[in-house]
N, C-alpha and C positions, 0 to 999 in steps of 0.2 A: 286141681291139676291145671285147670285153663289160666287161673289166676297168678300160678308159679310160674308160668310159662309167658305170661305176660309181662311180667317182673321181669322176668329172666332177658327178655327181649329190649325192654326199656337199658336195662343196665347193661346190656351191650352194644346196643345205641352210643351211649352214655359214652364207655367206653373206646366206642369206634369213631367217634367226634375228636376223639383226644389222639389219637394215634397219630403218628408221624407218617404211616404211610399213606394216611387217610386226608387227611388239613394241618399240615406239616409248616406252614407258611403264617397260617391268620389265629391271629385270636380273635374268639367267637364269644360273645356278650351278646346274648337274647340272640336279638334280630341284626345285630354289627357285628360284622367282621374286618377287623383290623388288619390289613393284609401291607400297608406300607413299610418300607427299608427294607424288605425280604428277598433283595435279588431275585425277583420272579420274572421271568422272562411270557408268560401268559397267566388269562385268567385261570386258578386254581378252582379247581370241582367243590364245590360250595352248597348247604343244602339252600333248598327252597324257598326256607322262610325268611332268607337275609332283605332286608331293607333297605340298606345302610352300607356301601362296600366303599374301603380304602384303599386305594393301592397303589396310592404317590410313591415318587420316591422310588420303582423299580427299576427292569430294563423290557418293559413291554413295549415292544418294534409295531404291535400290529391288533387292529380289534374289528371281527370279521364277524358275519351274519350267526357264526356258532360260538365265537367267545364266550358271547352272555347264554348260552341254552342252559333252562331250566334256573333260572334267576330274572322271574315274570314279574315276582313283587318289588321289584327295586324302586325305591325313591331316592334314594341320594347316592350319586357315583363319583368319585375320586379318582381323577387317572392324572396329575398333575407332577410335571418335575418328573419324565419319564429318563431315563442316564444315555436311551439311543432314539434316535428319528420315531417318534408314532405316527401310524398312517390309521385314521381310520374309515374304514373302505362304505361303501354305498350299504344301506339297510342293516349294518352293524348292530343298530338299538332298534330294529322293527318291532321286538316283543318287548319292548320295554315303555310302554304306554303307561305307566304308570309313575315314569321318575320324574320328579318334580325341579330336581339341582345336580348339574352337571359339572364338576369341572376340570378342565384341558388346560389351564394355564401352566405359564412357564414351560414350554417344550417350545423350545424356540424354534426347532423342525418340522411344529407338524404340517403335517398332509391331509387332508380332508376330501376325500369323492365328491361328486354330486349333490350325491344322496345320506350323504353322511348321516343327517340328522332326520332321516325319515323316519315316522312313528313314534319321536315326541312330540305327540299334540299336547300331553299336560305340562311339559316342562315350564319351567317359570324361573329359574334360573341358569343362567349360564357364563361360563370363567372362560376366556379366552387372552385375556394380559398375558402378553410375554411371548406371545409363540410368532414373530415374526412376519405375521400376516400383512395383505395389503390390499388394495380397496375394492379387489376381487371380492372380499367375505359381505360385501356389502353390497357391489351392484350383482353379483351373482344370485343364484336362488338357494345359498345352501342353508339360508333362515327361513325358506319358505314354509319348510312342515311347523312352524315353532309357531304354533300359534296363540298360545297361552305366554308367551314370555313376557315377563314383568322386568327380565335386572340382564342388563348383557356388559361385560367387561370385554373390553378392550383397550387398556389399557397397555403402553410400551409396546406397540405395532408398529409398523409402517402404512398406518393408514393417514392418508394425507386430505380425502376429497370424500364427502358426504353425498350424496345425492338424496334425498328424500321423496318417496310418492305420498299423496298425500292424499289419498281417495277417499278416504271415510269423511275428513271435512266437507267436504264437497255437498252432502246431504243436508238439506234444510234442516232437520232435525239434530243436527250437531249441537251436543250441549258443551260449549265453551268451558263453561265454570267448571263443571263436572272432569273436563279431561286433563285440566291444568298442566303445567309445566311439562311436556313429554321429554324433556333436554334437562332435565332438575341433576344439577352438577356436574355436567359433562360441555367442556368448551372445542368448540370447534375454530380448524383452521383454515377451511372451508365447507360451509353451510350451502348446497348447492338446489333451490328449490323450483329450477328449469322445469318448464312442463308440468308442473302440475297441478294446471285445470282450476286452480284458485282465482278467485278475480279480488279486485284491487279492495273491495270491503272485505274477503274474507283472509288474504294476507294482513290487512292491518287485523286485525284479529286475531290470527295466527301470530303477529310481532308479539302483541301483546302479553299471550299467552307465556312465549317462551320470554320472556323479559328479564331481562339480568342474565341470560347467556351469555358467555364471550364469544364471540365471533370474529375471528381474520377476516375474513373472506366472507361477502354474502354475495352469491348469484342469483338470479332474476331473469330466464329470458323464456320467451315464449310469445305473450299473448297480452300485458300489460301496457293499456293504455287504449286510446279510444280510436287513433289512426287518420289515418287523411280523409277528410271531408265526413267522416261517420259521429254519431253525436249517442250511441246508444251507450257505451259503457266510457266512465272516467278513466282520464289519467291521474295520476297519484298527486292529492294534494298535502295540505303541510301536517294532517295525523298519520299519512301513511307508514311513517316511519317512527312513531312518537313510541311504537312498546323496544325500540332498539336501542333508548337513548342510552341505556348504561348497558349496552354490548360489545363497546369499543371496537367497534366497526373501523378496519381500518382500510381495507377494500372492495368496492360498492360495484360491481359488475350488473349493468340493466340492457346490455347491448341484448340486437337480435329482438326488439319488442316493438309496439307500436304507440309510443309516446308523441303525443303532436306535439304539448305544450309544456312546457317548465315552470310550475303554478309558485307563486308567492311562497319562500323559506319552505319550500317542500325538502329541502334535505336539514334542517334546522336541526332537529335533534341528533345528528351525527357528528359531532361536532369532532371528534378526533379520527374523521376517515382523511385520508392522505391522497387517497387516486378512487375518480371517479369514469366508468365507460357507460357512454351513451353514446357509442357507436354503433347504426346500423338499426333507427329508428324512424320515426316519421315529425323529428323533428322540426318544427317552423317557427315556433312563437318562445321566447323564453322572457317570462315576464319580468318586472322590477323587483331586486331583491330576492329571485330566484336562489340565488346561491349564500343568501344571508346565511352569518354561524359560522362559515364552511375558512374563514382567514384566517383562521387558526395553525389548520396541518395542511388545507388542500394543495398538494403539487403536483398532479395530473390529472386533467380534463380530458376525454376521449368525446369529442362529436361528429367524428367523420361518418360520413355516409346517411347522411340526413336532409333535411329541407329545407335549409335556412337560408334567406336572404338578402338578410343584410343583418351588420353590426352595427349597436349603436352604443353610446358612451355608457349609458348603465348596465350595458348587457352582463358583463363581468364584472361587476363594482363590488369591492371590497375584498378582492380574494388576491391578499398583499402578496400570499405567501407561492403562490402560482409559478410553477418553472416550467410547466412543460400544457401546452395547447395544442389540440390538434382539430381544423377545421376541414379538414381534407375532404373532397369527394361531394361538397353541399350544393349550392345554386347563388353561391355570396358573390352580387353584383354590386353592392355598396359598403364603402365603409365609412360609416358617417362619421361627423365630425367629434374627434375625441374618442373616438373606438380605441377599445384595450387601456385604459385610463383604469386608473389605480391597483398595475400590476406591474407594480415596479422593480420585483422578481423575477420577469417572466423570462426564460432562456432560451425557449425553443417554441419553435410557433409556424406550424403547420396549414397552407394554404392553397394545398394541391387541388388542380382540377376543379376549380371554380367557374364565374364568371367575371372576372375583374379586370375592367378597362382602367378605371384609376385605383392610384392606392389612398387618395383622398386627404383631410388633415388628418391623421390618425395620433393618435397621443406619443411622445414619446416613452420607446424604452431599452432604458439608457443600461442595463446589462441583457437584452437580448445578443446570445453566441450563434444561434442555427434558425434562418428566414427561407423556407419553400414555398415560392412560389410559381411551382409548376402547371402546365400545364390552363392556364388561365387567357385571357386578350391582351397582356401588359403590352404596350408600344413602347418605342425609346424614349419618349419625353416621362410616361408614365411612372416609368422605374428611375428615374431621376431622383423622384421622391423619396425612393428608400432613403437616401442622406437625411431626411429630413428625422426622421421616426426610430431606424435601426442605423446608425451610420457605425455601432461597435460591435455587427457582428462578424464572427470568423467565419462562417458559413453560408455560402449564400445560392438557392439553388430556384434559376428561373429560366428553366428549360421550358422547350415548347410555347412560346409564346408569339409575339410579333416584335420584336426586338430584332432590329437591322442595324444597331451602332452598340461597339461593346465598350467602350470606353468612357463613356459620358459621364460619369458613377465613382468608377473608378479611384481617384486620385483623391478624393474626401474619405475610402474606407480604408484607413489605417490600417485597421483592423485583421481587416479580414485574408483568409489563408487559401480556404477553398473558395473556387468559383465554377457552376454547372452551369454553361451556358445554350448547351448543345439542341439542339431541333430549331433555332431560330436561324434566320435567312443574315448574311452579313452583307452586306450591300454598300456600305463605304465607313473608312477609320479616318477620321481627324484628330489628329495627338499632338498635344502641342509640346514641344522639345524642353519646355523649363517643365515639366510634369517629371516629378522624381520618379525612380522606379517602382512600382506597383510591389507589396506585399507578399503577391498571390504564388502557392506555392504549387496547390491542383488547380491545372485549366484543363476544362473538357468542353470542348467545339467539335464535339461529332455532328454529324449533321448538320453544318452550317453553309452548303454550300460553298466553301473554298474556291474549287475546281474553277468556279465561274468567275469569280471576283479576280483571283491572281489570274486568271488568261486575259482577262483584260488591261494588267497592270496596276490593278490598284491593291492597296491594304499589305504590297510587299513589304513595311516594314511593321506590322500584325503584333509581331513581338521584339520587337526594340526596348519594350517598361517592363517585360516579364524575366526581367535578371533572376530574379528570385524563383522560379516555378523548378521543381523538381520532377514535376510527373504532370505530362501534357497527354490528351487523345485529341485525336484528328482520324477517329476511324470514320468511317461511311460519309466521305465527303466527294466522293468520284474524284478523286485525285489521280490523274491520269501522267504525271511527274513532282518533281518538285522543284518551284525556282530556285535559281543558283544563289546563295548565302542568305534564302529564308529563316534561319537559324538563326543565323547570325549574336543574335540578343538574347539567346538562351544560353547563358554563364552556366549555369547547375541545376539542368535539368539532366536526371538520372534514368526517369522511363517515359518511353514514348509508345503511343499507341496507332499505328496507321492501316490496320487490319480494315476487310470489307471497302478496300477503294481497287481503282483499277490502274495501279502504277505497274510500269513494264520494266521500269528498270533501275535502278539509284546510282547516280553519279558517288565519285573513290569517295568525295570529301564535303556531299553535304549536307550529311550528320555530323551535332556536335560533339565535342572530344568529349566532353563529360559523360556521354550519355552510355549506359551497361544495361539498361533491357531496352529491347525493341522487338514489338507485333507486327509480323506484319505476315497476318494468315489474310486466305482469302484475297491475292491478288495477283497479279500477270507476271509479274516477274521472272521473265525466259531463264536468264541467265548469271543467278545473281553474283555481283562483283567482289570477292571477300575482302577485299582491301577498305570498301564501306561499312566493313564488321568489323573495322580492327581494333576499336575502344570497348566492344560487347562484352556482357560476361551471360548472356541468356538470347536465346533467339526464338522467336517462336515464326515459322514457315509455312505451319499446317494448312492445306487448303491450298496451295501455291501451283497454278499452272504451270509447271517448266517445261521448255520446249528441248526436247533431250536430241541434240546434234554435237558434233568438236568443241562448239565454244562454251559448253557445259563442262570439260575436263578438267579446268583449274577449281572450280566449285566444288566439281566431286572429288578429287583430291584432298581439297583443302576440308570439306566436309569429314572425312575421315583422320585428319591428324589435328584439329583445331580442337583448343579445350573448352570453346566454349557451350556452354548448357544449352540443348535447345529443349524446347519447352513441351513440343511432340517429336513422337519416336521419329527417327532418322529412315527408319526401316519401312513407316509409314509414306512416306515422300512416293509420288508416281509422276513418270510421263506423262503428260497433257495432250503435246504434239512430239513431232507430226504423227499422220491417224497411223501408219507404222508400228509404231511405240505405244500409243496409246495404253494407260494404263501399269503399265511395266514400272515396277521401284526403281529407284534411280540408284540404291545400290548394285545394280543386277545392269544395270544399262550398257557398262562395259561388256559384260560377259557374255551379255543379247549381242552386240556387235563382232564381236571376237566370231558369236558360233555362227550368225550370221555371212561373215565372213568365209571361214570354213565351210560352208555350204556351199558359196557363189563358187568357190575354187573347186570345190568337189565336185560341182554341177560341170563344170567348163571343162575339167580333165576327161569326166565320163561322154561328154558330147565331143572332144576331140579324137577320143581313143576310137568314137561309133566312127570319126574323120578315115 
């Protein structure tokens, strides 16, 4: 009886497996169940013993901390190619400690918690290609429970930027050989290894390891290099970089570290990177042949904000193919003789915020377009010299200096378009009349002192060569008016900048006719004349003290039916003076007098009637 009854209960089993009300969705083989293309909208009630679940291919929206209940033994799950958004939420596979292969790809929606993948410590595989992700899945923590993972796809993301920690090398006991390749077939388009704690033998060891990676992008910043005056850890010599050589490294970022010295063909094995930054190190010394290899692809050098010196004629030798330098921010008090010498490429050449009284013999270079040098000690004989070295650039920017004569330069640069001349003192022009007219399209002389120079009469004919300028500033020079037919020589200049000075007033006609924008926020101007606006097509006012009495009424008039653009709101504009008005918009200024008015009257009827 017990044994018929046993029977009886197997083949009903048997039976109830197969039923449609029961797993109406999966075929079930042993321990797999095939549950994909079944329009399932959740996990289906599955027994126990499944290992093995499919279930690509549905429209399962969501997989929550009870989806998987009472499916403990899982090792291999399928949720890939879902037909609507999958979300799945924080501790969803808590009980699933046992899956070994996961995979999510293709759902280009999904959604991930936190804690998604809490409680695979055994997994070892997992599919993530295709599902739109991005660099969040990586610097976030939601691989942290995964500690057994061996294979992660990511494949067709938008994952763009790598960061790697790298703690485990760090331990003396790291067996190189043993760990080999952790990057074996996967190329990165930024490889980002900031921070982490590596020192310069155990990165070149690390290079080595991953060797034959493709690499775009390699970062570097943190802690590399030995530093100013300290002798205990190296900076990178010419193996450092030997496990990269076929990584095709195309951009070499080491800013942000403490590099003192540029050791002999230390970047030798890179041979096809394009743009190198070593800005924001402890740069000082860059030896002979430093940059040996690199003439190939290198066209931008970042060394701004560093230590360095002086230049000298090998400093940069051999890097033909060089378009863009930047020395910005360093301590470069010389440029020795032959400096910049066989970069006959070079286009743009950065040399802000230096120390430099001369510019020395420096080498010609004869396609340099953009020359900064700002912020340095050049004097006027000093910059003379540009003719000699850069006479074909169109750019030329030597603001902040000691330069009291702007024309000396001048008449030898064909060339050139822009001119920043601004922070420097101008203190006397000699121009000689057979001097054709100057090229120069941007002039900017803020800051130059004006105010002084023209009260005294000189430099009034300033721009008599600047036929050609388009777009002049003349802000923050305390211009307190402006000489009568100063202009004069400006043919087709289109914007002018006179904002931040203290002009009270502008004559009908001594702005020129070409001109359609003009600045002029932040100045005194009581009462401005519109007849001086009548070539504009843009005005900018903002900041403008006006002194709100009768001789304002043609302004405020003309303010309202004039089409030209002003630059800030109209509605913005206030009274200045007198202390009355103070503050009040000068659209409202009439309306304040009108009720004003009306008051005085009202006040005088009421005191005649007490009469």
């Amino acid at each position: 009886m017990m044994m018929w009854t046993l029977g009886l209960q197997l083949v009903v089993v048997g039976v109830f497996l197969q039923m449609p009300g029961c797993f109406p969705s999966c075929l079930i083989k042993g321990s797999v169940a095939l549950c994909g293309f079944k329009n399932l909208h959740s996990v289906p009630p599955l027994p126990p013993h499944i290992t093995h679940l499919f279930l690509e291919n549905n429209r399962i929206g969501e997989i929550n901390a009870t989806s998987m209940s009472g499916l403990e033994n899982l090792q291999e799950l399928d949720l890939g190619n879902q037909k609507v958004p999958l979300v799945i939420r924080s501790n969803a596979f808590l009980k699933q400690s046992r899956l070994r292969r996961l995979v999510l790809g293709l759902n280009p929606r999904l959604q991930l918690e936190p804690l998604a993948f809490a409680g695979l410590s055994n997994l070892q595989k997992l599919q993530l290609d295709y599902c739109s992700l991005n660099d969040s899945i990586l610097t976030g923590n939601y691989l942290a429970p995964l500690s057994s993972l061996q294979t992660l796809n990511l494949y067709g993301n938008h994952i763009k930027r790598l960061s790697v920690y790298l703690r485990n090398m760090l331990n003396k006991s790291f067996d190189w050989q043993k760990c080999g390749n952790p990057f074996s077939g996967v190329s990165f388009q930024t490889l980002d290894l900031s921070y982490s704690g590596l020192s310069v033998d155990k990165l070149s060891l690390f290079f080595r390891a991953i060797s034959g990676t493709n690499i775009s992008q390699l970062k570097v910043s943190g802690h590399i290099g030995k530093g100013f005056s300290f002798d205990n850890l190296p900076d990178p010599d010419l193996d450092f970089f030997e496990g990269l050589k076929n990584s095709s490294v195309r951009f070499l970022d080491l800013s942000k570290n403490r590099i003192f010295s540029l050791r002999q063909r230390v970047f030798t094995p890179l041979t096809e990177v394009n743009s190198i930054d070593l800005s924001q190190n402890k740069v000082n010394q860059i030896h002979r042949m430093a940059f040996e290899g690199l003439q190939g692809n290198l066209k931008m050098l970042n060394l701004s904000h560093n230590l360095l010196g002086e230049i000298f004629s090998h400093t940069f030798a051999s890097l033909t193919n060089l378009e863009i330098l930047d020395l910005s921010h360093n301590h470069i008090g010389v440029l020795g003789y032959g400096s910049f010498s066989e970069l006959p490429n070079l286009r743009f050449l950065n040399l802000t915020d230096n120390s430099l009284q001369e510019l020395g013999f420096t080498a010609a270079l004869p396609n340099l377009e953009n020359l900064n040098l700002n912020s340095n000690k050049l004097t006027s004989s000093s910059v003379n010299t540009i003719t000699r070295f850069a006479h074909n650039v169109s750019s030329l920017s030597i603001q902040n200096n000691r330069i009291t004569q702007i024309y000396s330069f001048l008449d030898q640069m064909k060339c050139l378009k822009l001119l920043l001349y601004g922070g420097n003192t101008i203190k006397w022009c000699i121009l000689s009349r057979r001097v054709a007219p100057f090229n120069v399209k941007v002039l900017d002389l803020h800051s130059s002192s004006l105010q002084s120079i023209w009260s005294q009469g000189k430099c009034l004919d300033l721009f008599d060569k600047f036929q050609n300028v388009t777009s002049l500033n003349l802000s923050s020079n305390g211009l307190r008016s402006l000489p009568q037919g100063i202009f004069k020589g400006l043919a087709s200049v289109v914007t002018m900048d006179l904002s931040s000075n203290t002009l009270t007033y502008l004559q009908s006609d001594v702005l020129p006719k070409s001109l359609k924008s003009l600045y002029l926020s932040d100045n005194f101007i009581a009462s401005p004349d519109p007849i001086a606006f009548s070539s504009l097509s843009f005005l900018d006012l903002s900041k403008n003290r006006f002194y709100c009495n009768n001789d304002l009424q043609s302004f405020l008039m003309w303010m309202k039916q004039t089409n030209i653009t002003f630059l800030s709101p109209i509605e913005e504009f206030r009274c200045e003076f007198p202390a009355g008005f103070y503050n009040i918009p000068l659209l409202d200024y009439n309306g304040q007098l009108a009720l004003r008015a009306t008051k005085k009257i009202m006040n005088e009827l009421i005191q005649n009637r007490h009469i």
